[in-house]
N, C-alpha and C positions, 0 to 999 in steps of 0.2 A: 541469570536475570530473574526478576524477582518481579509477579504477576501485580503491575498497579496502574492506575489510570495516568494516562498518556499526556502530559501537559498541549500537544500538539493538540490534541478531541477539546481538551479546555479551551483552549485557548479561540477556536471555532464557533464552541457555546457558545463562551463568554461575548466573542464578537456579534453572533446572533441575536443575543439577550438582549443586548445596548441597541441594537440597529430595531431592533422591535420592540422596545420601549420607546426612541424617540419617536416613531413614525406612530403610535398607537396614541401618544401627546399632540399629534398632531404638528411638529417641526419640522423644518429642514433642517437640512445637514448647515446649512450655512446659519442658519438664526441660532442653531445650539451651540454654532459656535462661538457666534456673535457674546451670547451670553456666558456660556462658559470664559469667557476673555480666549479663547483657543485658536488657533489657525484651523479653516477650513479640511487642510489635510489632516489633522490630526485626528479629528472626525472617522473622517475616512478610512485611514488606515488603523486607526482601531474598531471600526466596524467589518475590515475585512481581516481584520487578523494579522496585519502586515507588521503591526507593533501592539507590546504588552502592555496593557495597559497599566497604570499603578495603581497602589490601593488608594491612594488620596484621588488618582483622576476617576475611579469607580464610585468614591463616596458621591465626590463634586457629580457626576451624572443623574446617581441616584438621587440627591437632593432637589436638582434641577426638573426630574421626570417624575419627583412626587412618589418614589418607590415605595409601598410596604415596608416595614423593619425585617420581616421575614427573607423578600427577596432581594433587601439589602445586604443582608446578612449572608443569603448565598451567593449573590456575586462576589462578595468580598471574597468570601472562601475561595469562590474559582480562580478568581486575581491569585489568589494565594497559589493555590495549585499550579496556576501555569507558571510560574516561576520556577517550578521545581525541575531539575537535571532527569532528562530519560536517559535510559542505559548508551546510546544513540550519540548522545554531545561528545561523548571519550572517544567520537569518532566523526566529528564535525570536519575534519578534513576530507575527508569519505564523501558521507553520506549530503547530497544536496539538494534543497527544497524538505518538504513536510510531511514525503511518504512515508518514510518507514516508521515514524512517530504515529501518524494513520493505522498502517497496518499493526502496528505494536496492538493498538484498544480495539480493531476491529473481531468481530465474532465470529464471518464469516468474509472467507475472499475465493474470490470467483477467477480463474486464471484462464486465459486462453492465448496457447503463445504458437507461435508458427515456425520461430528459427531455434531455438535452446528448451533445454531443460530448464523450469521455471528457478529462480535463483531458492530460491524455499527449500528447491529438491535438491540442488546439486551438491555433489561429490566436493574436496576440497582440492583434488587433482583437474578437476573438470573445470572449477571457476575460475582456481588460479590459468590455466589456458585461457578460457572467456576473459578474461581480464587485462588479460597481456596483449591477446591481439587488438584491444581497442584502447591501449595506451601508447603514446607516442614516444616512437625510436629517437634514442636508446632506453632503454626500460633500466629503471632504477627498482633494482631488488627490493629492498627496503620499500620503495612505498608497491610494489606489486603483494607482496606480503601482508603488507597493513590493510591491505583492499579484500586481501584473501580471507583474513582473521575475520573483519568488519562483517564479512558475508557468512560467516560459520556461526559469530555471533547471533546474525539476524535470525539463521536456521532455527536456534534452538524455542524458538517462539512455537513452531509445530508441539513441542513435546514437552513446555511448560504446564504446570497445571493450571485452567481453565482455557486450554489451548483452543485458537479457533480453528472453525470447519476450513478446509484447504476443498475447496470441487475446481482440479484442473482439466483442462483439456488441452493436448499438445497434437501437434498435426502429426503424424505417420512421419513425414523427412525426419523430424528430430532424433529420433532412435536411430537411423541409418549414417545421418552425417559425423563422419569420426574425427567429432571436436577434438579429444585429446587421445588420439590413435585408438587401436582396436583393445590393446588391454586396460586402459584405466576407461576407453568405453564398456565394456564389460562391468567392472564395476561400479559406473554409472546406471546402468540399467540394475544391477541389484540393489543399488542404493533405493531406486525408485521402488523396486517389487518388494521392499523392507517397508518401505515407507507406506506402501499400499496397504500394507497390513495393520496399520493403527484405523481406528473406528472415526478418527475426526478428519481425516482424508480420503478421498476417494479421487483415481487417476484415468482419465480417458483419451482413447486415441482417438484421433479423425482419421480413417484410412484415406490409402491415396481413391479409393473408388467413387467415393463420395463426389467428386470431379468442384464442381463450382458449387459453392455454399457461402454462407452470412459472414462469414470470418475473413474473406478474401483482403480489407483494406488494412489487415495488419492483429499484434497482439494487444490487449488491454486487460484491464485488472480491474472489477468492481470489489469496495469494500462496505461491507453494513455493521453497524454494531449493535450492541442488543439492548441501550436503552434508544427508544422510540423517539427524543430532542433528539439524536443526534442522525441527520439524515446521511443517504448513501453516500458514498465518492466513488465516480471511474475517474481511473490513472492511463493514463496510455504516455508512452515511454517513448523517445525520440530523439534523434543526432542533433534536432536542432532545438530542444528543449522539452521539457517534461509539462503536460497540459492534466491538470485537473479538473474536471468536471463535475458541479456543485449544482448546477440548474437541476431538478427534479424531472424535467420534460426527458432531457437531453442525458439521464442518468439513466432512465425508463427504457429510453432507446439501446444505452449500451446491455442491458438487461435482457432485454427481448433478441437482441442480436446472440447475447452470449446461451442464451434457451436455446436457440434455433440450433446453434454448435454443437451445444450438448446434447440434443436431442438423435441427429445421425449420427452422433461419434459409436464407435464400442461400447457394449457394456463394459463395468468395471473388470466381469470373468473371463469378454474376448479382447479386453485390453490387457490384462496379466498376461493370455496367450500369446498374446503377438508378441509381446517384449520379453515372454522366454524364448520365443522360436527367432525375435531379431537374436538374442545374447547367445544362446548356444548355435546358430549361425558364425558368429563372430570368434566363438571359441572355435568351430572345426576349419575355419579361413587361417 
């Protein structure tokens, strides 16, 4: 994979740009419709990003909201850009909703998980397990594989060049539960302490002593990226659907929760210890 900007992050802009250009004219959503000859939903769902918009419906806005040629010029281009294939659609059976297109441009992601190894880290022996158990019987090889490949893919994003900061923190259970029995656990936990060792990662534990702390209602992922338009995302991940969080209040929150975590976790040197002394544990068992 090859390091370029994320049609997903555009297409967020782009949504942002138009939704604050009309309100800055002083419109509603319905009156710009009105004149654009448009349905009210169209609006809509191109200011929340739910559809791309086209270059012709980009000009017609800009024309409509009085734009500069300069900022017309850059929405076009963005129009442009969100068109473009990320590495990610060769896997649209896969991958569903706007995460990993997110994570693709983000600079920095913030992990704090409670049951697994975060999918970034894991082993190819480890996810293909993760995978299986939460696909429904009888499990078709073929697409357990393709889900496997899709997530080895995603990894290599750690260790592309302009790679972003990974600062995980995983609870203490996860080292101990033997998701894919004791030897490919094994080298799940070296995979981690490899991993530990590049400079744009850093991995912490919550030990079990810590008893009740901020992280209790579950794991979540904030994303930021490093030009300053484009604001944070927390992700949090769920059986009954994936929730995005875009409000700045409510991003703040996942922020200050995910400090609190990381503040009692290990450091990153009693976090290395404890995952060699869980691994060679699991070698003398």
């Amino acid at each position: 994979m090859q390091s370029s900007h994320s049609p997903t992050v555009r297409l967020r802009r782009l949504a942002r740009e138009l939704r604050t250009m009309r309100e800055e004219k002083g419109l509603t959503p319905e009156t710009a419709a009105a004149q654009l000859g448009w349905h009210r939903s169209k609006i809509s769902r191109i200011e929340t990003g739910r559809t791309k918009a086209s270059l012709s419906d980009v000009a017609a806005v800009c024309d409509l909201y009085g734009a500069r040629s300069d900022v017309r010029a850059m929405l076009i281009q963005l129009a442009k850009e969100v068109r473009k294939r990320g590495w990610w659609t060769a896997y649209a059976d896969v991958f569903t909703g706007s995460y990993v297109g997110l994570e693709d441009e983000a600079s920095r992601i913030c992990q704090w998980q409670v049951q697994l190894v975060p999918g970034l880290l894991q082993t190819e022996d480890y996810a293909r397990v993760v995978i299986k158990a939460g696909r429904p019987e009888p499990h078709d090889p073929e697409d357990i594989q393709r889900r496997v490949m899709a997530r080895m893919a995603r990894r290599t994003l750690l260790s592309r060049p302009g790679a972003p900061e990974l600062h995980a923190v995983m609870d203490e259970s996860v080292l101990h539960r033997p998701i894919a029995g004791r030897e490919m656990m094994r080298d799940q936990l070296e995979a981690i302490l490899i991993a530990a060792r590049r400079p744009n990662i850093t991995i912490r534990i919550l030990p079990y002593s810590v008893g009740a702390h901020a992280g209790l209602e579950g794991a979540f992922s904030v994303l930021s990226f490093a030009e300053a338009v484009d604001p944070d995302v927390a992700y949090v991940e769920g059986t009954a659907g994936d929730i995005y969080v875009e409000s700045s209040e409510q991003v703040d929150r996942y922020k200050i929760v995910f400090g609190r975590i990381w503040d009692v976790a290990l450091s990153p040197e009693e976090s290395r210890k404890l995952i060699i002394d869980v691994k060679e544990q699991l070698t003398h068992d």
